[in-house]
C-alpha positions as CSV (number, residue, x, y, z in Angstrom):
1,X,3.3,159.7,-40.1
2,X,4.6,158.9,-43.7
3,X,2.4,160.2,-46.4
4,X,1.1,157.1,-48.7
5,X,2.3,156.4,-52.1
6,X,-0.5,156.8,-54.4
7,X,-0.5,156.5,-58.0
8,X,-1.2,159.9,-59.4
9,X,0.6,158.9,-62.7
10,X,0.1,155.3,-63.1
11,X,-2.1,155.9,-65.9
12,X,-0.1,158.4,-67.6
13,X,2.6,155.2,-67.5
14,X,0.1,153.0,-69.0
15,X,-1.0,155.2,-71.6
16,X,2.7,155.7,-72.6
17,X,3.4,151.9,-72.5
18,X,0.6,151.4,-74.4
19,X,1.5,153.9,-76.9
20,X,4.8,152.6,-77.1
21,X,3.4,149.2,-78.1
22,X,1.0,150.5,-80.6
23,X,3.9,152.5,-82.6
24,X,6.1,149.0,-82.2
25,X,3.1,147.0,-83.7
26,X,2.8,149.8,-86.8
27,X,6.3,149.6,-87.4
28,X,6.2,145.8,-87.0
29,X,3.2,145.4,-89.5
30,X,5.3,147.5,-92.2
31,X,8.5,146.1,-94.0
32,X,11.3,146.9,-93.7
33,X,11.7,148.5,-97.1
34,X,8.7,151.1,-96.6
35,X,9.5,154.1,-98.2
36,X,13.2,153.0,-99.1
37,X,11.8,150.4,-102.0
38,X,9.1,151.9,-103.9
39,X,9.1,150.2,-107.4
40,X,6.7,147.3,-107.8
41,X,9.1,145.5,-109.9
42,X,11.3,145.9,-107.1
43,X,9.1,144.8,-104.3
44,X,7.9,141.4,-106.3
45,X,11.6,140.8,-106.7
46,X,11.8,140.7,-102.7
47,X,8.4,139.1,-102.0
48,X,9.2,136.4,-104.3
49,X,12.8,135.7,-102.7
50,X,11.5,135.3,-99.0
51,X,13.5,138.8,-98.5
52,X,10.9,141.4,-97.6
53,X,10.1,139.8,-94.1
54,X,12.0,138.8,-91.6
55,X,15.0,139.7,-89.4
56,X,17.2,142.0,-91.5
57,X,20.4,139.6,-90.8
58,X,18.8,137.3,-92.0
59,X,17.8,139.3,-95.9
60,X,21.1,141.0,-95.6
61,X,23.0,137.2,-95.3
62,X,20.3,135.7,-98.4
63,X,21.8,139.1,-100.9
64,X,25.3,138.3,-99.7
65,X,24.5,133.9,-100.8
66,X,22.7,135.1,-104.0
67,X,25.2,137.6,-104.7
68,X,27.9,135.3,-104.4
69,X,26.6,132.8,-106.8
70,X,25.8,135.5,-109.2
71,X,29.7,136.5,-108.8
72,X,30.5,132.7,-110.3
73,X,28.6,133.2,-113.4
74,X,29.5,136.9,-114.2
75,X,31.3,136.8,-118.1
76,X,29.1,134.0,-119.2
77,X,26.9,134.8,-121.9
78,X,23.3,133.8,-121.3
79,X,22.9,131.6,-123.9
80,X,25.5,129.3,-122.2
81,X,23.7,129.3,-119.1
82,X,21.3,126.0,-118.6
83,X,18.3,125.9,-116.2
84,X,17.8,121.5,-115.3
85,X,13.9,121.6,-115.4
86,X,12.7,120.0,-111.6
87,X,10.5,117.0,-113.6
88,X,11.4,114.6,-115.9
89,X,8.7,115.4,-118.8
90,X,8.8,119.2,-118.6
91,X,8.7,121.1,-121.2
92,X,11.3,122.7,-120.8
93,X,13.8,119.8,-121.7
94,X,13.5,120.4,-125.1
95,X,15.3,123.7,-124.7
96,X,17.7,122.2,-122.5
97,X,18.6,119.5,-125.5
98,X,18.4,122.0,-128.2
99,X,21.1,124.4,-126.1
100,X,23.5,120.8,-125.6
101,X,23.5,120.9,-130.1
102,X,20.3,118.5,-130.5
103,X,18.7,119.7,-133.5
104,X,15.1,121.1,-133.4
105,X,14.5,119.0,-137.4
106,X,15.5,115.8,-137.6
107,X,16.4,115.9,-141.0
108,X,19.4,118.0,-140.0
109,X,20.8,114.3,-139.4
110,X,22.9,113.0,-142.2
111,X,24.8,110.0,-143.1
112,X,27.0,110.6,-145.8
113,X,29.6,108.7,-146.6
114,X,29.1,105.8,-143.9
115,X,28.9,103.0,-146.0
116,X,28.2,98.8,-145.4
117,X,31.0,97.7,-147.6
118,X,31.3,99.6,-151.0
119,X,26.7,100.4,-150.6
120,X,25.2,103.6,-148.8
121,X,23.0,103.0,-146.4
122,X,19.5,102.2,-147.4
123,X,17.0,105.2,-146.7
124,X,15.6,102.9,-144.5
125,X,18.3,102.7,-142.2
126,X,19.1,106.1,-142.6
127,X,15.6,106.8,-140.9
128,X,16.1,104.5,-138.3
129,X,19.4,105.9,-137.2
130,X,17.5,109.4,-137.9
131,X,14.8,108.6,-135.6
132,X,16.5,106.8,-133.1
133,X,19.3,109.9,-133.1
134,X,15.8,112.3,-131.9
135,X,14.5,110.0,-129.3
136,X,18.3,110.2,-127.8
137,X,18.3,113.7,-128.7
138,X,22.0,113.6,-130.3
139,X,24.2,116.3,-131.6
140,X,24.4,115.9,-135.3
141,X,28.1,114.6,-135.1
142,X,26.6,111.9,-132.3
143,X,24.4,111.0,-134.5
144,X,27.0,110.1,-137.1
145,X,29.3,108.6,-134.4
146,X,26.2,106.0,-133.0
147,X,25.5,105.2,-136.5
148,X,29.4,104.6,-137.8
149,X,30.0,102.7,-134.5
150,X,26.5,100.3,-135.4
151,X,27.6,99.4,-138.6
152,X,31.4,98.9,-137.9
153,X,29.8,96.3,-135.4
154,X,27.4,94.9,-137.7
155,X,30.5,94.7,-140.5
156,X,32.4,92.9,-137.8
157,X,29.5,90.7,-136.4
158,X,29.0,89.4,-140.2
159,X,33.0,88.9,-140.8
160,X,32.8,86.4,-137.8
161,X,29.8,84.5,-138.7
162,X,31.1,84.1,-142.5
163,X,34.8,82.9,-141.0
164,X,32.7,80.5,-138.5
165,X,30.4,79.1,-141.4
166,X,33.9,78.8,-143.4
167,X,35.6,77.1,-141.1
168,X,32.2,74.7,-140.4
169,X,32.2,73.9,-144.6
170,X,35.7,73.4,-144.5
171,X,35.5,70.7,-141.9
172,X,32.1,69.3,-143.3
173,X,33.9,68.9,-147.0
174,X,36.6,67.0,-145.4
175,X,34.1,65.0,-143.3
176,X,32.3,64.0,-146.3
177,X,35.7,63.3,-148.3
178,X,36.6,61.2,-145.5
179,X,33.1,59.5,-145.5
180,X,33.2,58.8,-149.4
181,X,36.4,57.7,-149.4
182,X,37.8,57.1,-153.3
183,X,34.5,57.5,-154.6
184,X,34.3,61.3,-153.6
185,X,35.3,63.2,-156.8
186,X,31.7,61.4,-158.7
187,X,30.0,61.1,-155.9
188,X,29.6,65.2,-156.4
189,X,28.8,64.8,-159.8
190,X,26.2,62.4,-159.1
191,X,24.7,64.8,-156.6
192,X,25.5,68.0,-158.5
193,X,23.7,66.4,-161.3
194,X,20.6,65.3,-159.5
195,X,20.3,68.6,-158.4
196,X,20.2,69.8,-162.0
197,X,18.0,67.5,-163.1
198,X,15.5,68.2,-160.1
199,X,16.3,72.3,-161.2
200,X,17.3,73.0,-158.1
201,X,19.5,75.9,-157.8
202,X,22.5,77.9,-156.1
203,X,19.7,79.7,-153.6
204,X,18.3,76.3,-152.6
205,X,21.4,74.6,-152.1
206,X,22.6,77.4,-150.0
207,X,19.6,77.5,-148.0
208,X,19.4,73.7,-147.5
209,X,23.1,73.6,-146.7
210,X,22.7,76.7,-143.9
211,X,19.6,74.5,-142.3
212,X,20.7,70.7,-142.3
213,X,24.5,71.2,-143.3
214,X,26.6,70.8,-146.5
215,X,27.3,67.0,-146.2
216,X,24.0,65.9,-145.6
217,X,22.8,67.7,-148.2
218,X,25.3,66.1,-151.0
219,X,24.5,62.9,-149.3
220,X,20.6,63.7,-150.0
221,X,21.4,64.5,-153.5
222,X,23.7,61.5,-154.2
223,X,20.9,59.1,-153.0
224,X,18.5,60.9,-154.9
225,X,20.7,60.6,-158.4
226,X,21.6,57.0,-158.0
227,X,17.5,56.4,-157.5
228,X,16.8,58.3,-160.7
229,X,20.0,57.3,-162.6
230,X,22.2,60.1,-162.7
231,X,24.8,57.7,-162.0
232,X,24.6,55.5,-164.6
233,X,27.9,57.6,-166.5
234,X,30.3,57.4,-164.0
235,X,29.8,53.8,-162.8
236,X,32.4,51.4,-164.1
237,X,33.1,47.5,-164.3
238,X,35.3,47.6,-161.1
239,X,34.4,48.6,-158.0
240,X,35.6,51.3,-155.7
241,X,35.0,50.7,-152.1
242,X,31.2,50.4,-151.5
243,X,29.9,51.6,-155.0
244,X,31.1,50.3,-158.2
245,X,31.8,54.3,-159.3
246,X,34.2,54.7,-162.3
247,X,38.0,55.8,-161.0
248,X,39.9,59.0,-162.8
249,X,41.7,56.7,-165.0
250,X,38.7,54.9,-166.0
251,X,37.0,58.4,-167.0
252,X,39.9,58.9,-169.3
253,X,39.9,55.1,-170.9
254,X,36.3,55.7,-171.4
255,X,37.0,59.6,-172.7
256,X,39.6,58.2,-175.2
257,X,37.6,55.1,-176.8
258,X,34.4,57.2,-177.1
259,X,36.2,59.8,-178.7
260,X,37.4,57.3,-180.9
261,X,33.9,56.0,-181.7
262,X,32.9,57.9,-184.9
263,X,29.1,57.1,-184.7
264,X,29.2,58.3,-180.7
265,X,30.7,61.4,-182.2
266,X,28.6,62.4,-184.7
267,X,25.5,61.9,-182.4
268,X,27.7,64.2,-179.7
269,X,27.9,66.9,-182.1
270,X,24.6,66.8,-182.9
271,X,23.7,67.4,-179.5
272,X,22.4,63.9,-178.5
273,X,21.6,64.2,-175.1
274,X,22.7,61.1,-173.9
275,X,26.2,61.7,-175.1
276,X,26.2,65.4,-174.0
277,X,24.8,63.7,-170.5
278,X,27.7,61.1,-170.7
279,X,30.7,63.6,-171.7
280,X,29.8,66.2,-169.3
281,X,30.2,63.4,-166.2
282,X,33.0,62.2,-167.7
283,X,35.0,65.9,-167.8
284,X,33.3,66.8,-164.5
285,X,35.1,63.8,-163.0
286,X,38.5,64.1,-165.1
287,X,38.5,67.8,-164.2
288,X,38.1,67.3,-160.6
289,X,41.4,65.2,-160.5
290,X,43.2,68.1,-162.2
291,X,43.0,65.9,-165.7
């Protein structure tokens, strides 16, 4: 009868498998640098690059990528080299902007020799365009550019709105030329002189012409000087249209005889204001005709 199989060395098996297994979970538990990679310096380097765990395929395939991309940027200086910061309101920007040429002091931006028309720009520009240059954080030539380019615009903006408000007087002269008819040459010196007399100047008239327009404004004044009598030296016997307003060739009739009238003269030259008055409507209108 066959002799039984027993199992005299089934635990001399088990106590080498299990051997086996606790050398494999040692070896498992220690990286796979130990006792290659000794340096701490060293060992953070790995720890902190996902490479000192792990399949070694899959470290050795991570040093070939990062020494690949280390390959692009050998030869460039450091200084060159530009780390993006992961959030918009790091810190670290400012190092980025100062490395793309923005200066650290803002007074390093200057504005020489941009000019509106033959005048520097006011310091208070300049500190506009200063300030405005560090919030963008410009180079110190951008700044210069952004601030050339702003008042070429500005220079041009104006040019149009002064053609456009000269092309708007032109056609509101002729308008009221039209409107006045043969009376137009005194009807401006009655307006012109009511605006005198109420001392009423250049700034005014300006400003009153840029908010209600040129002709209604001499129409204003015109009223205004026939109500307080401004007209009363450049009205003649005949009348002109609507208004009995003295004609060019009247002026001069009335020029010549008055000139002739040595009492008139004498109180002219003595600086008799109702003559002075007279005379100067007279020329105003004579002069207006190219007389």
């Amino acid at each position: 009868m066959p002799e039984a199989v027993t199992g005299g060395n089934t635990g001399g098996d088990a106590a080498a498998a299990a051997a086996a297994a606790a050398a494999a979970a040692a070896s498992a538990a220690k990286p796979w640098y130990n006792g290659k990679i000794t340096e701490a310096d060293d060992i953070a380097w790995l720890t902190n690059r996902g490479m000192d765990k792990g399949a070694l395929e899959d470290i050795a395939f991570k040093a070939v990528k990062g020494h690949r991309e280390l390959e692009k940027r050998i030869g460039v200086p450091a200084e060159e080299l530009i780390r993006i910061p992961k959030t918009p309101n790091a810190p670290e920007w400012k190092d980025v902007y100062t490395k793309l040429g923005a200066p650290a002091d803002p007074t390093a931006y200057k504005f020489d020799g941009i000019k509106v028309g033959d005048t520097d720009l006011t310091p208070a520009l300049q500190d506009f365009f200063r300030k405005t240059a560090a919030d963008l954080h410009l180079t110190v030539d951008g700044a210069k550019q952004l601030a050339q380019a702003v008042v070429a615009q500005s220079i041009a903006d104006g040019e149009a709105t002064k053609a456009t408000q000269t092309a708007n007087l032109a056609n509101e002269k002729a308008a009221l030329a039209k409107n006045w008819g043969a009376n137009d040459a005194v009807n401006r010196v009655v307006a012109q002189n009511a605006a005198k007399a109420l001392g009423v100047d250049a700034e005014v008239l300006n400003a009153l012409e840029g908010s209600i327009g040129y002709a209604k404004t001499m129409e204003m004044f015109r009223q205004i000087g026939e109500k307080i009598g401004e007209d009363k030296f450049v009205r003649g016997s005949t009348r002109i249209g609507d208004s009995s307003i003295m004609t060019v060739d009247q002026a001069a009739e009335k020029k010549t005889a008055l000139m002739q009238d040595q009492a008139w003269v004498n109180r002219y030259l003595a600086g008799g204001n109702e003559e002075v008055a007279q005379m100067k409507a007279l020329n105003t209108i004579l002069v207006s005709a190219g007389r």
